[in-house]
C-alpha positions in Angstrom: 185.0 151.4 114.2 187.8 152.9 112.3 187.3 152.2 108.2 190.3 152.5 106.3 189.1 152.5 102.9 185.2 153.6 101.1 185.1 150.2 99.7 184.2 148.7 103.0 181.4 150.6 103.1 180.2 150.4 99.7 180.3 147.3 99.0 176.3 146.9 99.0 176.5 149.4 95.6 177.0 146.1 94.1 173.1 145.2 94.4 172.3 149.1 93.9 170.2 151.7 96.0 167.1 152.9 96.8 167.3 156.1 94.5 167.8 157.1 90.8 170.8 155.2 89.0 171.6 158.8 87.9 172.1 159.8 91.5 175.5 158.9 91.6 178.9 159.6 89.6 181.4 157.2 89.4 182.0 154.9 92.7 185.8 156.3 94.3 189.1 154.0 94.1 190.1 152.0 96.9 192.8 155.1 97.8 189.9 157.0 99.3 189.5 157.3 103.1 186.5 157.7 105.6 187.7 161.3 106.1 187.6 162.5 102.7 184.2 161.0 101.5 182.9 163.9 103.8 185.3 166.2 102.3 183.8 165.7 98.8 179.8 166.1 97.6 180.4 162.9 95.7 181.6 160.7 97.5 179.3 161.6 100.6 176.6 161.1 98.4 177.6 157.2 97.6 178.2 156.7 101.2 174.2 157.8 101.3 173.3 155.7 98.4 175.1 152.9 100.2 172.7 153.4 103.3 169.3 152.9 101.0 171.1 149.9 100.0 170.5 148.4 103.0 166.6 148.8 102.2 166.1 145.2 101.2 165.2 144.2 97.7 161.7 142.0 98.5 161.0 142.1 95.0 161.3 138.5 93.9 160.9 135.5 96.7 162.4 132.5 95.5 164.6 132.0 99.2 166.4 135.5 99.8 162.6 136.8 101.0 160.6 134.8 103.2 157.6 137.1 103.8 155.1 135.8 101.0 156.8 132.0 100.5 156.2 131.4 104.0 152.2 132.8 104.3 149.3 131.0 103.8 149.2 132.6 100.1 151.9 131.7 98.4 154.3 128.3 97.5 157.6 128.2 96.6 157.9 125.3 93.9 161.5 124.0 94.8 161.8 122.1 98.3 165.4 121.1 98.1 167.8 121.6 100.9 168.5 125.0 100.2 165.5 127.2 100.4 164.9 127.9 103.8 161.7 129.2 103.3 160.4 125.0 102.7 162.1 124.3 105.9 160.4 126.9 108.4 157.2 125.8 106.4 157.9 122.5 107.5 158.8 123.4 111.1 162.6 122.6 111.0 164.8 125.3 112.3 166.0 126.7 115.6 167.6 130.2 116.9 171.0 128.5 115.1 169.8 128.2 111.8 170.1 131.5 110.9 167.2 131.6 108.6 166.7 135.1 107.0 169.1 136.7 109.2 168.5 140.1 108.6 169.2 141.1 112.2 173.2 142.2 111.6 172.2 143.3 108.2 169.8 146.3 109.8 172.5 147.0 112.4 174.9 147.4 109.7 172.3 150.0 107.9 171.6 151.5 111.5 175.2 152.1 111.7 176.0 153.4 108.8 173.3 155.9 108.9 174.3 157.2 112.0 177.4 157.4 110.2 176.7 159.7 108.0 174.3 161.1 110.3 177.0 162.4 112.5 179.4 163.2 109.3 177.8 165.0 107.0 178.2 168.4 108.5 181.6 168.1 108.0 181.2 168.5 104.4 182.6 172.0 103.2 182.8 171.3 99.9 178.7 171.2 100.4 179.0 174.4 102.5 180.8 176.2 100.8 177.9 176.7 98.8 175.9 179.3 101.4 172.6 179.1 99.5 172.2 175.6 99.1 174.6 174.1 100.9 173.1 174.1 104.3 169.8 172.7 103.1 171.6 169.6 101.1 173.5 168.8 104.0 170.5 168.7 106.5 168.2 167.0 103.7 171.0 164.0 102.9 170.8 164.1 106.9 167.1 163.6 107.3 166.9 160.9 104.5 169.6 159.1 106.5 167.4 159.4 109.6 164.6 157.9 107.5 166.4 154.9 107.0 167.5 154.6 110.1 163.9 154.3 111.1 162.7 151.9 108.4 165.7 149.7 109.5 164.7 149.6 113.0 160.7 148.9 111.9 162.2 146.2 109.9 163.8 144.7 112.7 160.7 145.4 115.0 158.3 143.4 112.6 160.6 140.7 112.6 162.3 140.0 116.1 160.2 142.1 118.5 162.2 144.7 120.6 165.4 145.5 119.4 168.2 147.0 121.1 168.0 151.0 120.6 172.0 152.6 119.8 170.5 156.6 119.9 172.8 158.4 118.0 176.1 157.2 119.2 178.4 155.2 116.5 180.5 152.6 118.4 184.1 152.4 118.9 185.2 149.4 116.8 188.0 148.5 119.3 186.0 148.5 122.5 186.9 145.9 124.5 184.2 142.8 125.1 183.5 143.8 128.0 182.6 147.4 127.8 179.3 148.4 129.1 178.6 149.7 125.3 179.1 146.4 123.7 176.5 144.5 126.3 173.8 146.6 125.4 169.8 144.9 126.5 167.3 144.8 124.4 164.7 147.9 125.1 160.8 147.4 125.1 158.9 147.3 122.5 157.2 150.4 123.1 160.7 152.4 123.9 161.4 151.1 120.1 158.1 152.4 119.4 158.2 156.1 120.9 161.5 156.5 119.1 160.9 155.7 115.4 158.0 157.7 115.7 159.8 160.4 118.0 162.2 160.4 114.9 159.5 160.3 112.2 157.6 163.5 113.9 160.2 165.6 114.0 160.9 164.9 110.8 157.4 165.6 109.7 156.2 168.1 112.1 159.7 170.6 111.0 159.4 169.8 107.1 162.6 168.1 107.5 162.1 166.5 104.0 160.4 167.3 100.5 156.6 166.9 100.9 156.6 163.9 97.7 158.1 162.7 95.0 156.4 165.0 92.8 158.2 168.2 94.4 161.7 166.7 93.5 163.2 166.4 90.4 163.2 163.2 88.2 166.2 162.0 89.2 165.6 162.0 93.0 162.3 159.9 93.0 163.0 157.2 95.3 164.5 159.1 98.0 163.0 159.7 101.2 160.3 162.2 101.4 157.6 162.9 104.3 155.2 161.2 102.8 156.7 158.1 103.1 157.8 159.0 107.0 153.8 159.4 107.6 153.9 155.9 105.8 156.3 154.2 107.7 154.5 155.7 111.0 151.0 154.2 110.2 152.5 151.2 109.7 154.1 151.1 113.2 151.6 152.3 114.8 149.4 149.7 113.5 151.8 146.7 114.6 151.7 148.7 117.7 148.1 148.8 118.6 147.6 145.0 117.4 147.3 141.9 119.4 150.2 140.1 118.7 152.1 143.5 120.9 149.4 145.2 122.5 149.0 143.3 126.0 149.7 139.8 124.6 149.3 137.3 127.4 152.0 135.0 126.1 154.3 137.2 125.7 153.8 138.9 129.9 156.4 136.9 131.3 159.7 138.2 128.4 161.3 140.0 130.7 165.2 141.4 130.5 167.7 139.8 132.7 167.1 143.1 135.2 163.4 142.3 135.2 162.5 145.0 133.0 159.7 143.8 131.1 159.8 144.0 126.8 156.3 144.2 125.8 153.1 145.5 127.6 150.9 143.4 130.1 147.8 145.7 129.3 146.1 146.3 126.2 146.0 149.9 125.6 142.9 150.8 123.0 144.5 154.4 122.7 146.9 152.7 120.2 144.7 152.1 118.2 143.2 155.5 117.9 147.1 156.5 117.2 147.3 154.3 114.9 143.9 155.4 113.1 144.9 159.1 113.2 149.0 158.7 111.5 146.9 156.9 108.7 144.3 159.7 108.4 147.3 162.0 108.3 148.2 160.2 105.2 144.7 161.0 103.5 144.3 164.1 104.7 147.2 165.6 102.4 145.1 165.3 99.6 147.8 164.4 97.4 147.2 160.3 96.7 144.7 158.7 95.3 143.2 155.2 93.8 144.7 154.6 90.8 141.9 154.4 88.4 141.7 153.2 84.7 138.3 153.8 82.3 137.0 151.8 79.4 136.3 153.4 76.7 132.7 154.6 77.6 133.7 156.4 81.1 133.3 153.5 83.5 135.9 152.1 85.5 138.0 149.6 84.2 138.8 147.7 87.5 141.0 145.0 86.5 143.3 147.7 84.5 143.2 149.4 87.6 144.2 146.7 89.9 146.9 145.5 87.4 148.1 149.0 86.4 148.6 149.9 89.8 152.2 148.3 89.8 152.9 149.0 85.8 152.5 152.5 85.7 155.1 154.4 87.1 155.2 157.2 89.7 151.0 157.0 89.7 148.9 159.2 91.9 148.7 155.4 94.5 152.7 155.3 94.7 154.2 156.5 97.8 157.7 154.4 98.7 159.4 152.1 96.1 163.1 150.8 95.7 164.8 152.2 92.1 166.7 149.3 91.3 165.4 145.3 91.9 165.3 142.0 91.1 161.6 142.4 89.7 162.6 140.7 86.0 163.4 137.8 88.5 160.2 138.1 90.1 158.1 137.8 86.3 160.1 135.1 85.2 159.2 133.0 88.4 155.6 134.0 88.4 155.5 133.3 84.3 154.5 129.7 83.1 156.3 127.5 80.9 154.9 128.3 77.7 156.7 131.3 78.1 159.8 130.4 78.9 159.2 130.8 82.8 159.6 128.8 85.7 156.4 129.4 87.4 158.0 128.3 90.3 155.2 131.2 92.5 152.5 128.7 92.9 149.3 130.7 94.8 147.6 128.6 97.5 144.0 127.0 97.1 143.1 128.5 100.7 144.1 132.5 98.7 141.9 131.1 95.6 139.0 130.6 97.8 139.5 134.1 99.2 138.1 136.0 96.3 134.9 136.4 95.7 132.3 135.9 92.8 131.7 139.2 91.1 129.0 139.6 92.8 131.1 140.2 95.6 129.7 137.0 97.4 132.0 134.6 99.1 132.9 131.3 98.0 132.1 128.3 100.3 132.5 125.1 100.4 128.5 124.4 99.5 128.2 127.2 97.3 128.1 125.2 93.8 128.6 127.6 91.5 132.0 128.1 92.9 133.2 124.8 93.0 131.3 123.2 90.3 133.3 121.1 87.4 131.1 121.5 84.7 132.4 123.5 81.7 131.9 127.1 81.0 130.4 127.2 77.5 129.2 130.2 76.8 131.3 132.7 75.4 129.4 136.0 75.3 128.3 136.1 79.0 130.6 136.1 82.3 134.0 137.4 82.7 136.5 138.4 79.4 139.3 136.4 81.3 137.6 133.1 81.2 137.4 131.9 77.6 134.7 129.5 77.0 135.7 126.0 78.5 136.8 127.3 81.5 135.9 125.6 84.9 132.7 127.4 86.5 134.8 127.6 89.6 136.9 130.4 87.9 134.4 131.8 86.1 132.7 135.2 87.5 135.0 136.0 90.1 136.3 139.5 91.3 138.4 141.4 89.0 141.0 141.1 91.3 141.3 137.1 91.2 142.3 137.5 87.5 144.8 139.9 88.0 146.7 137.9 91.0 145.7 134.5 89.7 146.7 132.4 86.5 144.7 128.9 86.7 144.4 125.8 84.4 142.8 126.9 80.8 143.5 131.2 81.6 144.4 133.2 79.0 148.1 135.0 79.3 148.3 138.1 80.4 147.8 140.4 77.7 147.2 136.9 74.9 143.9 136.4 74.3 145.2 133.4 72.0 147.2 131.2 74.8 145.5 128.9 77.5 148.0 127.9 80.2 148.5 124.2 80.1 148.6 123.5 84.3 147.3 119.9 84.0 149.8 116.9 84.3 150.9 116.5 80.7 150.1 120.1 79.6 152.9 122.7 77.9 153.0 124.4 81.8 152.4 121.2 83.5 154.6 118.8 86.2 155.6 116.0 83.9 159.2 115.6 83.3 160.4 119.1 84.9 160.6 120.6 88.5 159.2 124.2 86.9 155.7 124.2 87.7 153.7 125.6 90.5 152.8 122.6 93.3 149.3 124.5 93.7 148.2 124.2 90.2 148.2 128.1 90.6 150.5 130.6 89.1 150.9 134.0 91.0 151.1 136.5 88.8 150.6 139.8 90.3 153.1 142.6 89.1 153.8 140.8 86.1 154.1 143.1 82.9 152.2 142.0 79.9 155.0 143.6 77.8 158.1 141.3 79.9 159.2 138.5 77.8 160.8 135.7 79.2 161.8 134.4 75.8 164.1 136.8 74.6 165.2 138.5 78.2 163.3 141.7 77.8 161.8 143.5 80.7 160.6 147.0 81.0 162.9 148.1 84.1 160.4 150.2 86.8 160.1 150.6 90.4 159.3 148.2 93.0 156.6 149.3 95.0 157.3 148.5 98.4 154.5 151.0 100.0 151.0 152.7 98.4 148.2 154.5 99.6 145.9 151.4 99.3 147.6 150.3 102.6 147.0 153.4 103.7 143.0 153.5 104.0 143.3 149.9 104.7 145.5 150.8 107.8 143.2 153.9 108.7 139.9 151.1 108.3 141.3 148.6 110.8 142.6 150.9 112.9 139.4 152.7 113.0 137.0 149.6 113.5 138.7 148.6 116.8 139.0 152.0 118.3 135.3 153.9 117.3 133.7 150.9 115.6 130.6 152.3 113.5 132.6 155.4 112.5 131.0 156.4 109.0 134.6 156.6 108.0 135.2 152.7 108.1 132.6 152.3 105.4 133.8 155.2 103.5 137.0 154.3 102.9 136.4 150.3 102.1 134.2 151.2 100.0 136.8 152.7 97.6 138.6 150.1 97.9 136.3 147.7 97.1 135.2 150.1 94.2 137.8 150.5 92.5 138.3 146.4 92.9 135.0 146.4 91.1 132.5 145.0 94.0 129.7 146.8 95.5 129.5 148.1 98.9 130.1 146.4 102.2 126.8 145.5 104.0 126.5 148.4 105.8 124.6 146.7 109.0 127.9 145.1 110.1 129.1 145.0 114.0 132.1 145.4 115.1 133.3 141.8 114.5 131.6 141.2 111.3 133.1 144.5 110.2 136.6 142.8 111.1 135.9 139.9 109.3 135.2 142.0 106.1 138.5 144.8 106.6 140.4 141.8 107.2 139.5 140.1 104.1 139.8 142.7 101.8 143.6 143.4 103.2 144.4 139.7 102.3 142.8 140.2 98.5 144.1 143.9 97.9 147.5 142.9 99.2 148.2 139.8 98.6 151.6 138.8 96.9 153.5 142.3 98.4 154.9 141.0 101.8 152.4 142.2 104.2 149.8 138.9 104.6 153.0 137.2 106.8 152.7 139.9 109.2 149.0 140.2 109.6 148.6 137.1 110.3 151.2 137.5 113.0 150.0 141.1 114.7 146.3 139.4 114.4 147.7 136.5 116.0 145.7 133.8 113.9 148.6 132.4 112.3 148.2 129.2 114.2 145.2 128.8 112.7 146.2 129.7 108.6 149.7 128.9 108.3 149.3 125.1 109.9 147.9 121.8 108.4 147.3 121.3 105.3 147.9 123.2 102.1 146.0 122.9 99.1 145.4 123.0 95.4 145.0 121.4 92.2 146.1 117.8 91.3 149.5 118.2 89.5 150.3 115.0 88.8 147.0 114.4 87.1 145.0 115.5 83.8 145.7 115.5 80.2 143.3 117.9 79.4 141.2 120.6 79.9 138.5 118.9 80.6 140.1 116.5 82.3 138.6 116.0 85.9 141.1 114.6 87.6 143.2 117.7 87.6 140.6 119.6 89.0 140.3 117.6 92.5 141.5 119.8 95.7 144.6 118.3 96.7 147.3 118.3 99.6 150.0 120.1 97.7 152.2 120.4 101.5 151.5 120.0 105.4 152.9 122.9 107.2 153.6 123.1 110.9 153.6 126.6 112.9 154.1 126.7 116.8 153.9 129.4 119.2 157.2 130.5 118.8 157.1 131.3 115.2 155.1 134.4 115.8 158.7 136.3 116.1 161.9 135.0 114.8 164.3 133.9 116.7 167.6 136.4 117.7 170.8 135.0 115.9 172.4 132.7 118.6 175.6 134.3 117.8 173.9 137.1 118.9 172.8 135.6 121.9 176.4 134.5 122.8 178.1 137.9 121.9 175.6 139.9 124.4 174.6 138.3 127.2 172.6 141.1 128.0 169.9 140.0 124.9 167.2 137.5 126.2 166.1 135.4 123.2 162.7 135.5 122.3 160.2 133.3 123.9 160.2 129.7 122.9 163.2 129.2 120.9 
């Protein structure tokens, strides 16, 4: 396509880019044209910072992010008619709904990278510097090729196989009928072998800077190779998992030439890919835990867990997005008696996933979980319940306090405020539609030092990737290919250490082992966008993200120790079919290219 003007394509500036706000100079006047932004280091470099644009902001979820609202951890408050996210919950939408259409949004990103891509050597102003020149020019191209490979994942998570366009940017007055506009979709393991084909070269040639921490302050954010042996673990791992590797249901998707778009076989070599990208990761040596100490030497895990997102550029940090809607974010996720809409409500079926301190789990006949007798004494259990708290939050993982606010909690760093979730409370449901419909407040990634009252939040990075996936990745990954591997325990094991639990039972077979990896992926990651997917590539979302949701009753209690509030209660019946385990291609899509075949079901 022909542009006329920059503006066209940097219009996304207006919701900012993945890199430093002091990447850029002053965005050009309409005057300028396609030809001269690679004429001029400047401009070329908006036209880049227009590309990370197109990395989407998933940093707060009230409807323009449906990853986390629509999981079997989380509950978006409001359920009028225009947050998608309560629709697909409640089963109502088709292929023309158009839900979360990112489809033409990553196109638009593939496009423009390639763009530039095929531009930026054109650049002499860039050249005619002969030292660095050269190496700017293919750096800004290899960060551009790292985007285009995130915006193809993205689109491979979502909607299965995509259709690959290679390097070739499209004429924008072909005619309809050209053989380049009716393009098929290509398997899932072509889309596969080329993000990673991309990724490698980019990895195995030092194409990039090694980390953040070789670049100077003002480029953190931007690509590095760290993050492309991120981005391949994580492909690799959707790869090698059920939902893609030899699904049954999906043997008969086939394009309208026959060709089939996913495998008929499972291949367990996947996996072992999959298992070796992430041990790549840990093998540079340069990421680790973040850890924080009490005063006496000993790990501190619940500053650990919290800190992890607080402290900037920590040793755990290996892709985030610069600028974000994260003060959104803390206002949803903060209650009422601090000015916030708590509108992030965590699901009962999330609450029961943590575990008592002891690291034991909670079950339905295991009292001292689910007992309603009061917590009295205020010198023994956990800091984080204050004396009067229900038994059933009381001596749980560090990690439920950090993710978790419940009825009678403390504030995050106010050891003088209990949160008032009961019916008539100062953070209750009566007489407002701010309050969470779970009874539980997701708080993870909330700053103790944001204030909802007078507008003030400390501006940071959104983490979007960190190396706590990482060993989680390499675990899994591990367990199904060479299950017993001392390795699997290993690496848990920090995981669960710096969580502050013990070790896993070290007797565990393979499925037991499972059970365990799995379970410590939902806790560790819950609230950052990846529990929608799991369930999904695991394919057990049928089984979590149907029936019945629960929580607390919200429309009773007065009190504290009022019992009525406390009862587990239906908060929302959701209904998943078969089909939801992909979204559905865009109909308009559909229609444009009668080459695509829509995915199966819808």
């Amino acid at each position: 396509m022909k542009l006329k003007t920059i503006l066209t394509l940097l219009a996304a500036l207006g919701i900012l880019t993945a890199c430093n706000d002091d990447f850029f100079d002053q965005v050009p006047d309409d005057r300028i044209t396609i030809e001269q932004v690679f004429q001029r280091t400047s401009y070329s470099e908006k036209y880049l910072a227009t590309v990370y644009s197109y990395i989407r902001d998933e940093s707060h979820r009230t409807d323009g992010v449906p990853w986390d609202p629509c999981s079997d951890d989380l509950d978006v408050t409001y359920d009028r008619e225009d947050y998608n996210s309560f629709k697909i919950n409640l089963g109502n939408w088709s292929a023309s709904s158009n839900y979360y259409e990112y489809w033409s949004h990553y196109y638009r990103g593939i496009r423009s990278a390639t763009y530039f891509i095929q531009h930026i050597g054109s650049n002499q102003e860039m050249l005619d510097d002969p030292t660095r020149g050269p190496i700017i020019v293919e750096q800004y191209k290899n960060e551009a090729r790292f985007l285009r490979a995130w915006f193809y994942y993205c689109l491979l998570r979502q909607y299965g196989p995509c259709v690959l366009l290679g390097d070739e940017v499209l004429p924008g007055d072909l005619d309809r009928d050209d053989v380049k506009m009716n393009l098929p979709r290509s398997s899932y393991d072509e889309c596969v072998d080329y993000i990673v084909g991309e990724l490698d070269d980019m990895i195995d040639n030092n194409r990039l800077p090694l980390h953040f921490t070789v670049q100077a302050d003002k480029d953190y954010g931007r690509a590095t190779l760290a993050m492309c042996m991120g981005l391949k673990s994580r492909v690799l791992l959707l790869a090698a998992s059920d939902q893609f590797n030899g699904n049954p249901a999906y043997a008969n998707v086939v394009n309208t030439d026959g060709k089939h778009l996913f495998s008929t076989r499972k291949d367990p070599e996947k996996w072992n890919k999959a298992a070796q990208a992430a041990k790549d990761v840990i093998d540079l040596g340069i990421f680790d835990l973040y850890k924080e100490y009490h005063t006496d030497g000993t790990l501190d895990p619940y500053l650990s867990c919290r800190n992890v997102f607080l402290e900037n550029w920590n040793s755990e940090v290996m892709m985030v997005r610069i600028s974000n809607y994260l003060k959104h974010w803390e206002r949803s996720a903060s209650p009422r008696q601090f000015s916030g809409y708590e509108s992030m409500g965590a699901t009962q079926q999330l609450v029961d996933a943590f575990r008592m301190k002891d690291g034991t789990a909670i079950t339905p006949d295991k009292e001292s979980g689910y007992s309603k007798a009061n917590y009295s004494d205020p010198k023994s259990g956990w800091v984080f319940a204050p004396a009067g708290t229900r038994n059933m939050f009381v001596n749980r993982e560090p990690r439920f306090y950090v993710n978790i606010c419940f009825n009678g909690a403390y504030w995050i760093g106010d050891q003088k405020t209990r949160i008032q979730l009961y019916y008539t409370g100062g953070s209750g449901k009566k007489g407002t539609w701010d309050f969470p419909r779970s009874g539980y407040i997701a708080i993870k990634n909330v700053s103790p030092s944001s204030n909802p009252k007078n507008g003030n939040y400390i501006k940071r990075p959104f983490v979007i990737m960190r190396y706590a996936e990482i060993l989680l990745n390499y675990v899994e990954a591990l367990n199904e290919y060479d299950p017993g591997n001392a390795d699997i325990e290993t690496y848990l094991n920090k995981i669960r250490e710096r969580g502050g639990l013990g070790p896993v039972q070290s007797d565990l077979n393979q499925s037991q082992m499972r059970e365990q990896i799995r379970l410590e992926r939902r806790i560790e990651l819950c609230f950052e966008q990846l529990r929608y997917f799991d369930t999904r590539r695991w394919l057990i979302a049928d089984q979590t993200d149907g029936g019945p949701f629960y929580g607390m009753n919200v429309d009773a209690g007065n009190s504290f120790t009022d019992e009525a509030f406390y009862e587990k209660t239906v908060f929302e019946t959701r209904v998943f079919r078969p089909e939801f385990y992909l979204f559905p291609i865009p109909q308009s899509e559909i229609n444009r290219d009668p080459q695509i075949v829509q995915n199966p079901g819808w």
